[in-house]
Residue, then its C-alpha position, 0 to 999 in steps of 0.5 A: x541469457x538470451x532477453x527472450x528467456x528473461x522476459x518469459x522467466x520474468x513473465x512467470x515469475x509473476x504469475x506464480x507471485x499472482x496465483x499461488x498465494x490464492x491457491x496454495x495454503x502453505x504458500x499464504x501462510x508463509x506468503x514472505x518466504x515465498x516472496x523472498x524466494x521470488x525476489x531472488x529468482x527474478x533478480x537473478x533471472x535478470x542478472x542484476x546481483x550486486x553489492x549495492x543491491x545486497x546491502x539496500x536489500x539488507x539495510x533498507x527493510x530494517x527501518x520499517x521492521x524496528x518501527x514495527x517492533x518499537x510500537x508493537x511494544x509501545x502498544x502492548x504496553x499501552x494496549x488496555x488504555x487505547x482500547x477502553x478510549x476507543x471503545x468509548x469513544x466509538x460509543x460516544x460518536x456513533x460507530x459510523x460515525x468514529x469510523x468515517x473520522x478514522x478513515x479520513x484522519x489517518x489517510x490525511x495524517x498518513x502524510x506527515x506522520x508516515x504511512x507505517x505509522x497510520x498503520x501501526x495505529x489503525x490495527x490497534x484502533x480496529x482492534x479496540x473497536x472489537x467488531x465483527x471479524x468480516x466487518x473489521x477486515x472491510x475497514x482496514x482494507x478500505x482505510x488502507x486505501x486511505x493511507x496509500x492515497x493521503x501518505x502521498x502528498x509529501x515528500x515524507x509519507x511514503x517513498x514512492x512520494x519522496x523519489x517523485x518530488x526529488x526526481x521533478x526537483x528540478x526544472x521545469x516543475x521544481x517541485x518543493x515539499x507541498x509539490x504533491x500536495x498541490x498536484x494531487x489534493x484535488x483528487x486525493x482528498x475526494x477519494x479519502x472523503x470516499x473511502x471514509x463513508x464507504x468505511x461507515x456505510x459498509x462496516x457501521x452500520x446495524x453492528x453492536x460494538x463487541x458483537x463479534x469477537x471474543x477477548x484475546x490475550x496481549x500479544x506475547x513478546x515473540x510474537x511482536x518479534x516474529x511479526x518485526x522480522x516477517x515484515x523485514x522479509x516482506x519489505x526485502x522481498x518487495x525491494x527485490x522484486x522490483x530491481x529483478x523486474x526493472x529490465x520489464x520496466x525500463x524497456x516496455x511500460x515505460x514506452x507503452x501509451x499513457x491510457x495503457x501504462x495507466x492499467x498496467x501499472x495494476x502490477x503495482x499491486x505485487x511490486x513495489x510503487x517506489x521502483x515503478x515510480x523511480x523508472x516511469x516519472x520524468x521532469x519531461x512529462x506535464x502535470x496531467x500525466x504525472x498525476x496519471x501516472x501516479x493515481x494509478x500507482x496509488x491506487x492499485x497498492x491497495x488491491x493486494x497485500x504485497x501492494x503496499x508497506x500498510x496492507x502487509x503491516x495490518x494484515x500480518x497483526x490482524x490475520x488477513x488472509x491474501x484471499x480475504x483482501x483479494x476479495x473486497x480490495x481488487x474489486x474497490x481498486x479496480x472500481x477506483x481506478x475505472x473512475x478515476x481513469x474517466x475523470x483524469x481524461x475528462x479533465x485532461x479534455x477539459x483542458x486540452x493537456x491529455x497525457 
């Protein structure tokens, strides 16, 4: 197959993975199926099959599907005690207040105790804190955000983290476990710091606690069930299409300036962070372009819900629709990343080592 030909299969397998989950229902509704069939296609438009990448596809969803099934169980069980404490807890503190602390502690914890579990926690809080439907969607969508920013300043929050800080273990940088941390603290605290008063501003305020939802049954065991395979599908389906796309990668973003790898690398909105991470950080690069690099990644995760494993974990248990993440997520992403974009080069300037 000619390269023209992959590039322009490539090309539209993307703009159907864009649009279609926004315009066609019975591909929102069974938006991991249709992704997974996308993973495949570009995988084989590319000609990249083979028995390592079967059985990464087959092996590595696996891990983060049986946590989802492990402590959606744990949370059935648990369910009445989380959402009396919760409830009186946002009670006690204030709603703005309670939302401001859980935005900020899980983006801060997501970095040790894992991103999949700052997400597994937040739907059941937001679910205890039982508000209005469009306001708790606006809460997880901004806590999201958090959760992909604070889960990479080590090695073990998320795996985009964990490929960086073993790609640059290495001379020149060597990095160790506090690595990112260290790299990217400054830009990544702020922001939580951010995104939890714009938590409390938006969804906290002139809101009654139980004002907007009606009690609903525990979740049956099927249910949490389907919801552990949905994810493995969706995990799978994100793997693929990051290794079918990788001939785009290696061969044109990789090459492009900074200030525009930057931007287009909002597709990481739909594909996997990690493999974008895995193709475009080198030990060659300084300090200002991988934090460039890296920001951008982060931030574009949240746009969507294929961007990241929290958006896909949340939105599949609380019924978010990719439109209704569309709505409030690409708007905050492309506003982070615009000032984030201006600071970066103001303090590359600033330091005479622009990227």
């Amino acid at each position: 197959m000619s390269e023209i030909t992959v590039i322009i299969g490539l090309g539209l397998i993307m703009g159907l993975v864009l649009v279609l989950p926004f315009s066609v229902r019975w591909v929102e509704e069974e938006l991991e199926a249709f992704l997974l069939v996308m993973g495949c296609l570009a995988v084989t438009m590319s000609g990249l099959w083979n028995w390592h990448l079967i059985r990464e596809a087959l092996t590595e969803p696996a891990k983060i599907s049986a946590a989802v099934l492990v402590f959606g169980l744990l949370f059935r069980w648990c369910r009445d005690v989380i959402r009396n404490r919760v409830s009186q807890l946002a009670r006690g503190v204030g709603l703005p207040y309670f939302l401001f602390a859980l935005v900020v502690g899980l983006g801060i914890v997501s970095s040790v105790a894992t991103a999949i579990i700052a997400a597994l926690v937040l739907v059941e809080v937001i679910s205890g804190l039982r508000i209005a439907r469009d306001k708790e969607r606006s809460v997880v969508i901004i806590a999201c955000f958090s959760i992909g920013l604070g889960a990479a300043l080590t090695p073990i929050g998320e795996p985009l983290s964990t490929i960086t800080t073993v790609k640059l273990s290495g001379p020149p940088h060597s990095a160790d476990f506090f690595f990112l941390a260290r790299l990217l603290w400054p830009w990544i605290v702020p922001g939580i710091l951010l995104l939890g008063l714009l938590a409390a501003t938006l969804a906290g305020r002139g809101v009654r606690i139980e004002e907007g939802l009606t009690e609903d049954a525990p979740e049956s065991y099927p249910d949490i069930t389907v919801r552990a395979v949905k994810v493995y599908a969706f995990v799978a389906a994100l793997l693929l299409l990051g290794h079918g796309f990788a001939p785009v990668v290696d061969r044109y973003l990789v090459r492009m300036p900074d200030a525009g790898l930057y931007w287009v690398n909002m597709v990481s909105a739909v594909l996997d962070n990690a493999t974008l991470a895995a193709a475009e950080i080198s030990p060659l690069m300084s300090l200002a372009k991988i934090q460039f690099l890296l920001l951008g990644l982060l931030i574009s995760g949240g746009m969507l819900i294929p961007g990241n494993i929290p958006n896909i974990i949340c939105a599949r248990k609380l019924g978010i629709t990719s439109r209704e993440w569309a709505g409030l997520g690409v708007p905050l992403g492309l506003a982070l990343m615009l000032a984030y974009f201006v600071l970066l080069q103001l303090a590359a300037r600033g330091t005479g080592s622009a990227p």
